[in-house]
C-alpha positions in Angstrom: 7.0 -18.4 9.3 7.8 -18.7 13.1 9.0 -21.8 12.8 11.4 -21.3 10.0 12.7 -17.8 11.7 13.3 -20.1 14.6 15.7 -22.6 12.8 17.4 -19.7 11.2 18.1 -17.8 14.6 19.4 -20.9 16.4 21.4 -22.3 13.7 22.7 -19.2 12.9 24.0 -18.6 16.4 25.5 -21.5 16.5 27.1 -21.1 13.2 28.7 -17.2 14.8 29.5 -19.1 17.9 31.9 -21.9 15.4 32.9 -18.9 13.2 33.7 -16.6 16.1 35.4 -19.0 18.8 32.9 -17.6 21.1 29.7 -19.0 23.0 26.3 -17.7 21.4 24.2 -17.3 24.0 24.5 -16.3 27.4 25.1 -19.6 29.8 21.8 -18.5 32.2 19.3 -18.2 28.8 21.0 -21.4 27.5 20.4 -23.2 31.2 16.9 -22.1 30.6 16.2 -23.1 26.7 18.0 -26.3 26.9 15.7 -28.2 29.7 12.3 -27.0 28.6 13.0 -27.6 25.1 14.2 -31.5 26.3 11.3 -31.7 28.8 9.1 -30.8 25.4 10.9 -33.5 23.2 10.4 -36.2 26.3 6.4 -36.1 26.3 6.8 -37.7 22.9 4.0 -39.5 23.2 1.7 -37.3 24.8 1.9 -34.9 21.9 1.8 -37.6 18.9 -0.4 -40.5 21.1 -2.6 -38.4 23.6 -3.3 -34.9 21.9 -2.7 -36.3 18.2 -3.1 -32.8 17.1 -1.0 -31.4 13.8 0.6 -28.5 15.9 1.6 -30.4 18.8 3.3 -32.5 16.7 5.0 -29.7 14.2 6.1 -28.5 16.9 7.8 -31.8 18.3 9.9 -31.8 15.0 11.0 -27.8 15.0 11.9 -28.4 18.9 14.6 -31.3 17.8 16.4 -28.6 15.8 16.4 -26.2 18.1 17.2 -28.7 21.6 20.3 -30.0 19.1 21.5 -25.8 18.9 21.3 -25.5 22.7 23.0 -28.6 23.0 25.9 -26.9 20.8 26.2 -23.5 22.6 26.7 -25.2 25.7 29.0 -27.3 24.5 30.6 -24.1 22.9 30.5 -22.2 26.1 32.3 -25.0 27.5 34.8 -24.7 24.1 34.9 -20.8 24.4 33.6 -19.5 27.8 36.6 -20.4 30.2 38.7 -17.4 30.1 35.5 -15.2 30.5 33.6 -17.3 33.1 36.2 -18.9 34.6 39.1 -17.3 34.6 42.1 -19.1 36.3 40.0 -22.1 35.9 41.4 -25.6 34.3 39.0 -26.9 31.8 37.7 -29.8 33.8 36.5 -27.5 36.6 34.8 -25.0 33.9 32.9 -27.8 32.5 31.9 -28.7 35.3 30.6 -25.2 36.5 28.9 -25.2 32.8 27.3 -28.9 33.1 26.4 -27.0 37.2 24.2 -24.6 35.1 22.4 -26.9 33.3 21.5 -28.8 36.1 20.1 -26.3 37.9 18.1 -25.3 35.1 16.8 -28.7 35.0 15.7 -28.7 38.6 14.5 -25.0 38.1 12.3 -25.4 34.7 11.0 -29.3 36.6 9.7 -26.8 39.7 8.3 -24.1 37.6 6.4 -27.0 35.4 4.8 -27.9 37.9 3.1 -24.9 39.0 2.2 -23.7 35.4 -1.0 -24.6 34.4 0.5 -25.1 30.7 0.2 -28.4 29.3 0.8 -27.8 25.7 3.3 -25.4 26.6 1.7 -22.7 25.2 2.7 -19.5 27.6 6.1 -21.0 28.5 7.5 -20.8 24.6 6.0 -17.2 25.1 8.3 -16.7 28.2 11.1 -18.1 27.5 11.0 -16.3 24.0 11.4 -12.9 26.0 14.9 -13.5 27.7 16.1 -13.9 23.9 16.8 -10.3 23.6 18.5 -10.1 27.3 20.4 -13.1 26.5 21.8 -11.1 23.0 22.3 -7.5 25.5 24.3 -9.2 28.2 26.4 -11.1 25.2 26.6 -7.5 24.0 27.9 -5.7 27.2 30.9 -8.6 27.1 31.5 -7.5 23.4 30.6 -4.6 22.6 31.8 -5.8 18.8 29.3 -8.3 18.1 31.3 -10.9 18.2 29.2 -14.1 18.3 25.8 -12.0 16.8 24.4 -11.4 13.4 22.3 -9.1 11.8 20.7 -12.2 10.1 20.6 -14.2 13.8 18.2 -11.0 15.5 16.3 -10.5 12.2 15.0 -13.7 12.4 14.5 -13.5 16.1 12.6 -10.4 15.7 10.4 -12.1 13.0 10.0 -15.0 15.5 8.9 -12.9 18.2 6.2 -11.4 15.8 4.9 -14.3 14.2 4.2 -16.2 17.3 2.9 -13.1 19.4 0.1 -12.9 16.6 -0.5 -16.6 16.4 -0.7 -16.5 20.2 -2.7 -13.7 20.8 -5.5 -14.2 17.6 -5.2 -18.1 17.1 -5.3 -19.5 20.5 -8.4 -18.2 22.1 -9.1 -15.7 24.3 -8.2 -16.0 28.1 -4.6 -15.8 29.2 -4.0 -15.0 25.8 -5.7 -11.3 25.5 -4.8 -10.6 29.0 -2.8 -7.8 30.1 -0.1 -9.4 30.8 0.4 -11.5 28.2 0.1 -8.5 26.1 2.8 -7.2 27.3 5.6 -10.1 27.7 4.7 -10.1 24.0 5.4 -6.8 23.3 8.2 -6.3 25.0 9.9 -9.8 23.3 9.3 -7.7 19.8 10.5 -4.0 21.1 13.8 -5.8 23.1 14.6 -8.2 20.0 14.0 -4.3 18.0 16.4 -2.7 19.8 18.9 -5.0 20.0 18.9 -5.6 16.3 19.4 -2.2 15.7 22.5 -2.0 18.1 24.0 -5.0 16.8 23.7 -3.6 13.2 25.5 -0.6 14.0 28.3 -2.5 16.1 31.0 -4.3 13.3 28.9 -7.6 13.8 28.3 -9.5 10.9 25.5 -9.9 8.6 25.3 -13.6 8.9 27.9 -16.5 9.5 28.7 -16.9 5.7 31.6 -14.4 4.7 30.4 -13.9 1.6 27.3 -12.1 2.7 29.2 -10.5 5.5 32.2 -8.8 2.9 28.9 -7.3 1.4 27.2 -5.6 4.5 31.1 -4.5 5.2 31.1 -2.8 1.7 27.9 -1.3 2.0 28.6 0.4 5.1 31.9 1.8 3.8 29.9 3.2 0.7 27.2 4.4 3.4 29.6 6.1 5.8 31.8 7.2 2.5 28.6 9.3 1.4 27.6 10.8 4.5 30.8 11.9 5.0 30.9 14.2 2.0 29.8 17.4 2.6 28.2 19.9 -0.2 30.6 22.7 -0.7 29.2 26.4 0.1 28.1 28.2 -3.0 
């Protein structure tokens, strides 16, 4: 269930950044996705040659789809971004300030690796997993719209955060896992991703990136704010 929330929130950004002409995901969460999930994909043969274990290797597959999304909103923000990130800029020079970004996340994720004691990755999908709903607030503050968002995109974040937080916590073994700590990043992944589906639903974001779906929502929300408008007449 994570894993298939997890396609559905990437793709689906990256469908609203296409639909929207604007980038998905904020440039520092996408500078920190897009070199852990590519370090992950790199130790190919650790996970299917060294481990040989069924969820190292699931994993392997679910992490193409999602590197390939990151990929796309930074090619996006590159598309997109200039007039909000680099304003005055030529293209050329914001590109460069973008591929800048990723670069530093490369060095940045390569340093923290090193110190984690996380082979299988384990508590890093956990921590990066929390910056998704800061990522979606910042993108929120630039428009406060929702252009970019879906309702669909942060439900399925918000089912993500669940379904691994559980998996994690229960499944893994004790340790780390049933720390305080942990506890918390986990918690606070679900009640930020809560929040900001709540405030994206209630801006005039869409429901998802197909317009059919999204002419529904915008009709049930007339019919919704057509109803509570009516008031009952004094007798």
């Amino acid at each position: 269930m994570s894993i298939i929330a997890m396609f559905v929130f990437f793709i689906e950004a990256a469908r609203m950044g296409r639909r929207d002409r604007v980038y998905p995901m904020a440039l520092w969460m996408t500078a920190l996705w897009w070199p852990h999930d590519g370090s992950y994909l790199l130790r190919f043969d650790k996970w299917f040659h060294g481990y040989h274990h069924w969820f190292m290797e699931l994993f392997w597959f679910a992490i193409v789809v999602t590197f390939l999304a990151e990929s796309t909103f930074a090619v996006q923000t590159v598309l997109y971004g200039r007039d909000e990130l680099s304003p005055g800029r030529s293209m050329p020079v914001h590109a460069l300030r973008v591929g800048g970004a990723l670069a530093c996340g490369v060095i940045s994720w390569s340093l923290l690796k090193g110190a984690f004691a996380d082979d299988l990755y384990l508590i890093s999908f956990m921590g990066t997993l929390m910056w998704g709903g800061p990522s979606g607030s910042a993108l929120l503050m630039r428009h406060p719209d929702g252009k970019g968002q879906s309702v669909l995109e942060w439900v399925a974040f918000t089912v993500m955060a669940v379904m691994y937080s559980i998996a994690s916590i229960f499944l893994f073994g004790g340790g780390f896992f049933h720390s305080l700590w942990y506890v918390l990043i986990c918690l606070v992944s679900i009640v930020w991703s809560s929040v900001h589906l709540v405030q994206i639903w209630r801006t005039s974001a869409a429901f998802s990136s197909s317009r059919k779906l999204d002419k529904y929502l915008r009709m049930r929300r007339k019919s919704e704010s057509e109803a509570s408008s009516v008031r009952p007449v004094p007798a």
